[in-house]
N, C-alpha and C positions, 0 to 999 in steps of 0.2 A: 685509449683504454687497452690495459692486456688483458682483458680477458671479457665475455660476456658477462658473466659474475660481477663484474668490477661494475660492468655498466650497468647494470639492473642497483647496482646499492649507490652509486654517484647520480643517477637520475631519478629512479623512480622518489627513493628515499631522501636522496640529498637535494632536489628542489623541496621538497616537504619541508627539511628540515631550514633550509635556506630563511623561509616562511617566520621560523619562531627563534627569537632574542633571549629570552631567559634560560640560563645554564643550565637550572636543578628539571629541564626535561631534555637535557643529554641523553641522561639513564635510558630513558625511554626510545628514544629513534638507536640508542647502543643495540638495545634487544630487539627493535625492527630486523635491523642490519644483523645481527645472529640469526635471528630465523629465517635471513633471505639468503645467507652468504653462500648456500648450499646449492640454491636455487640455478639450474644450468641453460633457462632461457629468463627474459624479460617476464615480469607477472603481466597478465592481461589488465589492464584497467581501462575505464571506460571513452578512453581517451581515441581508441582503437577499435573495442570490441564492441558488444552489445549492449545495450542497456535497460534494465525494467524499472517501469514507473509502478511502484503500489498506490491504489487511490482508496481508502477506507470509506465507505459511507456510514456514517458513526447514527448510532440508533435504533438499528435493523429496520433496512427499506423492504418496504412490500413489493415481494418479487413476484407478487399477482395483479398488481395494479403499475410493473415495469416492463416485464413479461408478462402479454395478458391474453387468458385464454379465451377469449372473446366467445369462441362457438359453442365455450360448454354451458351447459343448462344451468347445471350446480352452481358455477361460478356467480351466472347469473341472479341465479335465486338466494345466494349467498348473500347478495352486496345489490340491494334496491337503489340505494343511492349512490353509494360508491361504485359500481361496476360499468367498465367500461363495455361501450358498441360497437361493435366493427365500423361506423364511422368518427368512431376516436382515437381508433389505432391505424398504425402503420404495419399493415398485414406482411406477415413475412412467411403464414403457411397456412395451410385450411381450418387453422386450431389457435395458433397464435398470434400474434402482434404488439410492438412495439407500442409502449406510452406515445402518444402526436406530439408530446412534449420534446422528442428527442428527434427532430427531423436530422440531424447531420448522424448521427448515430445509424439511423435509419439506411441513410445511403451509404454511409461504411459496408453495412450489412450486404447491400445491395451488388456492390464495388470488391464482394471478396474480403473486406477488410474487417471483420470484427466476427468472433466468434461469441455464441453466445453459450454458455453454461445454465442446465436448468435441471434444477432440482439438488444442488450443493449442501450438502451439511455433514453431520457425521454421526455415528452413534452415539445413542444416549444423551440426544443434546438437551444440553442449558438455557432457560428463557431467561437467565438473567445477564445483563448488559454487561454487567463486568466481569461474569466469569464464562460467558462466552466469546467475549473478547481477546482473553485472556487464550484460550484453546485455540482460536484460529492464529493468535500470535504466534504462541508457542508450539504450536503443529502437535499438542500432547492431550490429549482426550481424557486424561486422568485429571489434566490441570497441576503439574505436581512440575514443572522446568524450571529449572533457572533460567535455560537459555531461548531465544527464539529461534524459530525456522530460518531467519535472514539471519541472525548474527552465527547459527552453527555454520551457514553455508561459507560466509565469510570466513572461519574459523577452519577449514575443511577444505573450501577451493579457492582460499584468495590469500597463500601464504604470501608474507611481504609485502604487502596492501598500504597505501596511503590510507591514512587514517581514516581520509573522507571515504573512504569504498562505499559508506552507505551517508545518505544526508537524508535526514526527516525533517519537515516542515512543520510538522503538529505540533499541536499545544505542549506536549510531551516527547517522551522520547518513548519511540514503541516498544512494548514488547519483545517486538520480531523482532529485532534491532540486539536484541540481551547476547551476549556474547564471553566467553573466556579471555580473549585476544583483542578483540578487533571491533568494538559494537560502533563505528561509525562516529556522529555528530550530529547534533540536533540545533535547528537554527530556527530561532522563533523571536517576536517584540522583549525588549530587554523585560515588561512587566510582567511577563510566562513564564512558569519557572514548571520545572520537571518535577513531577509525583514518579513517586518511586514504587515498583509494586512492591506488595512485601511487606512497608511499616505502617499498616493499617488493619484492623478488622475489616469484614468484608461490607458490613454497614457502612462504614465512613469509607470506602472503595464505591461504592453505589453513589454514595453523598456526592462523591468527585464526579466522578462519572456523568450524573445530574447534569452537573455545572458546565462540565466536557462539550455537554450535546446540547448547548443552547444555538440555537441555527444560527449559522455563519452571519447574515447580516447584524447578528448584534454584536459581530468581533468589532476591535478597532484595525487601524488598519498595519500592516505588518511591513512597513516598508524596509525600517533599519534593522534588519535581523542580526542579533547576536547568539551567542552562545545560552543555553540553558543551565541553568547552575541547580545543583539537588537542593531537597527541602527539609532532606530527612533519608532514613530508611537504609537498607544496603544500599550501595552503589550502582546503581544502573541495573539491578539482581545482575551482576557477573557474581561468580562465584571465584573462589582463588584468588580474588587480589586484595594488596593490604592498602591501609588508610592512604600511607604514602604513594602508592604506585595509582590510586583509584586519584588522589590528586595532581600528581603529573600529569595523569593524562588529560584529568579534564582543563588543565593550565595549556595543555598542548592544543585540545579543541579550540580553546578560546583565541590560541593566538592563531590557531590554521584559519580558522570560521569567520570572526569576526573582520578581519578586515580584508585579507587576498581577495576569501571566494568573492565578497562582492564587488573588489576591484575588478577581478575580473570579467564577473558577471555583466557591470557595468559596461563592458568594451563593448558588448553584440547588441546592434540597434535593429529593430526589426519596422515592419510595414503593417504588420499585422495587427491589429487591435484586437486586444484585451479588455472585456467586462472589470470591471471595479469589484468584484468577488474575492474573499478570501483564496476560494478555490481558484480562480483564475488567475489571482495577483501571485500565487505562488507558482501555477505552474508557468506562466509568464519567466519565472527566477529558476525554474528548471530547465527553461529552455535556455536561459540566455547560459546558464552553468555547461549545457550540452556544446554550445556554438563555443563556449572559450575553453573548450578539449581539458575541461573537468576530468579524472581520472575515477570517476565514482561510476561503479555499478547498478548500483539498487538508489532510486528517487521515490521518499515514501511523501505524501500528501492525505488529506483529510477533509472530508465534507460534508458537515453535521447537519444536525434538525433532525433525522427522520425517526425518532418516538412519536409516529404517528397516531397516537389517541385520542386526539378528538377533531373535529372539523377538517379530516384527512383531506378531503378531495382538491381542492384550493394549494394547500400547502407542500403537500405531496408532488402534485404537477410543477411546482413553481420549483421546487429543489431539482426535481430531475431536467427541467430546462436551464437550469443553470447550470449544472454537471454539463448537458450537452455545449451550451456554449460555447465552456470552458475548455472541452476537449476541441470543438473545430477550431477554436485559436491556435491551440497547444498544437496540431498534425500540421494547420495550415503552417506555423512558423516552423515547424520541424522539417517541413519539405521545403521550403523557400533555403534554407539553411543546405539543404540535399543530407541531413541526420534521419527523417522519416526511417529510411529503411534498418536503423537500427536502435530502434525503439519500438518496444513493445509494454503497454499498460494494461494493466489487471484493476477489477473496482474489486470487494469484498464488501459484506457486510456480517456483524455478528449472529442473526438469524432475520428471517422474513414475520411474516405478521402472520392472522390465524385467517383459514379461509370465509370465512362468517363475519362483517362487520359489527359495531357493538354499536349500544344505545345513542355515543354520543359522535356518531357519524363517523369513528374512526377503528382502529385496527390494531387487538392487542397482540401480544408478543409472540409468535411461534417458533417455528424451528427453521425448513429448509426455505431456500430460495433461488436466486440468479445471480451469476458475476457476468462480466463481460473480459474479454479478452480483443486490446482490440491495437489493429496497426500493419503494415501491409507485407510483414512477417506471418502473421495469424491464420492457422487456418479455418477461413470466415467459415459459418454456419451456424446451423445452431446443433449442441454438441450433451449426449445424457439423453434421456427418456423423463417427459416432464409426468413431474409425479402425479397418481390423483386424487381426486377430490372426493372421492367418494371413502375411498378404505386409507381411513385418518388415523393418526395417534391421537387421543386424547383432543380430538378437532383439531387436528393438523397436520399438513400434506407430510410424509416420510421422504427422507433424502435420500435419491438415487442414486447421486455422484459421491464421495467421500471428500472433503474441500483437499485433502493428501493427494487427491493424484492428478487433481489440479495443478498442484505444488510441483508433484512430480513430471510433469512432462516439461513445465517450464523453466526448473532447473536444467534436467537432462537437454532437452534440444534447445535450449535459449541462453541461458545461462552457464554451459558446457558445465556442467559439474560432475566430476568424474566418477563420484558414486554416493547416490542419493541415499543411501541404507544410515549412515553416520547424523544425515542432515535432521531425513524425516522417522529416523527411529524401524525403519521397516522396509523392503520393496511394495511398495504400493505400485500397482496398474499406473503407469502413464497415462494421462488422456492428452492424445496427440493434438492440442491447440495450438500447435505452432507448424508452420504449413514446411513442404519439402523444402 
């Protein structure tokens, strides 16, 4: 090679493009290669650097019955049936604990390794499922983005990016994922296909959504992932690109997606067992993507059911035991590999439930709630001032943290992104969850 230049557009780009047969997406890895040719080191990919797993919990979990404030009275008096006792949690301070449902979670905690976030939301929030979805996606509290918080970053600090920089597993292609440049690939059962935000009223956006959050055990199972193909609607909400160029590129996902990644995937044979989970069978395929020096940043995942309204107690426990499972498989095979230390995962949910349970045993829609941050990067604790019970909005606990600065610390110190003001629309406060 004469030049570093040379070598960042013969490697990073030209295995990429090795990858895909069909001419008419030249065009497309041409304009890679113009946007990198300037570029005077190698782009970071994830082949090297860092990498964040987003884990959505689709439905809004009850961040009262995840994080549970066991000591307080209110809580208690709140939820006759549904409240937990100090001998159903896994106490982590004189006030809260842990679901018993998440023992490995539990000792993360324990071990330094998982931070916890409490009291997450933002202003003037939304109880409805799709358009608060929709604001944690797009990091934009108006609701008014084309693009997401991950595909701006992408867009922002991943000039030159292989295409895959981000890979989602959902039913969908997220939000976050919405981009100018660069939105990623979306790998799911050939019979998923991508809803588009955008070509719907917001009724028939609810409608989907419904169908979205029907709990993972009744998916089929997703072994042969293919590419996502649109239904309708703009394209992926990118904005600036035209029919043609929105086609290329997803001819180009399909030829990256469908058969490399899980050639390669295929190579990394682990020791570790895997639950038969949606959620676990996926991050199973994030881990094997990790072990075969994937070049992707951002691993986004999915793990439904929790529209907790009626008969919460039962179903409720049974989801966040399965998230735990699914995470001790996912660290234990990420350190048998020695990748552990460069991986860090984030859960989210759209909002938490209202502190008061309702007539039919379960828990309707509120505002703030809990994410986890967790991985031996993290700086474990528990992280915010958990909000209270007493001085509600409207019967519901107000959000302490803003989910942005969330956002922001683990762009800045995890993600190295060299200035989050373009990303997240603003300098929002960092909350330092990522340890020295």
């Amino acid at each position: 090679m004469k030049t570093r230049r040379e070598f960042l557009r013969s490697t990073v780009l030209g295995a990429s493009a090795a990858w895909t047969v069909p001419m008419f997406v030249e065009r497309t890895f041409g304009q890679l290669h113009h946007a990198s040719k300037d570029l005077s080191i190698q782009a970071v990919t994830g082949r090297d650097d860092t990498i964040l797993v987003v884990l959505q919990l689709a439905g809004g979990n009850d961040g009262l019955n995840t994080l549970v404030p066991y000591a307080d009275d209110t809580y208690q008096k709140s939820r006759p049936r549904l409240g937990k006792k100090e001998k159903d949690i896994i106490r982590l301070s004189d006030y809260v604990g842990l679901n018993s449902s998440m023992q490995f979670l539990g000792s993360m905690f324990k071990e330094g390794n998982l931070g916890i976030v409490q009291g997450v939301g933002y202003p003037n929030p939304n109880r409805s499922h799709f358009v608060s979805t929709s604001i944690w996606e797009t990091g934009d509290t108006n609701n008014r983005s084309n693009t997401g918080w991950l595909g701006r970053y992408f867009d922002n600090a991943c000039p030159g990016a292989d295409p895959t920089v981000g890979i989602s597993f959902n039913k969908t292609q997220p939000e976050s994922f919405g981009a100018m440049k660069n939105p990623g690939v979306c790998l799911n059962s050939p019979e998923l296909y991508r809803w588009i935000h955008g070509g719907g009223e917001q009724a028939q956006a609810e409608e989907f959504f419904a169908k979205l959050n029907q709990p993972d055990d009744a998916d089929a199972p997703t072994d042969g992932a293919s590419i996502d193909m649109p239904a309708g609607g703009k394209p992926g909400g990118i904005s600036g690109e035209d029919n043609l160029a929105f086609l290329e590129r997803v001819a180009l996902d399909a030829q990256v997606s469908s058969k490399k990644i899980l050639e390669l995937a295929a190579k990394h044979k682990t020791t570790v067992r895997y639950d038969g989970t949606p959620l676990a069978r996926n991050l199973n395929l994030v881990s094997r993507m990790i072990a075969g020096g994937m070049p992707t940043r951002v691993y986004y995942v999915s793990h439904g059911g929790f529209d907790t309204h009626n008969q919460q107690a039962n179903s409720h426990d049974r989801l966040l035991g399965q998230l735990d499972e699914a995470l001790k498989s996912f660290f234990a095979d990420l350190k048998q590999q020695g990748n552990d230390q460069r991986v860090v995962l984030m859960t989210f949910s759209e909002f938490g439930r209202r502190v008061s349970e309702n007539a039919s045993a379960g828990t309707d829609h509120g505002k703030a709630s809990c994410l986890f941050v967790a991985g031996p990067a993290v700086k474990g604790g528990l992280h915010g001032k958990h909000p209270s019970l007493t001085d509600l909005s409207d019967g519901d606990i107000s959000h302490t943290v803003d989910f942005r600065s969330v956002y922001g610390g683990i762009l800045t110190d995890w993600l190295k992104a060299p200035d989050i003001k373009p990303i997240l629309g603003a300098d929002y406060p960092k909350l330092p969850v990522i340890g020295a």
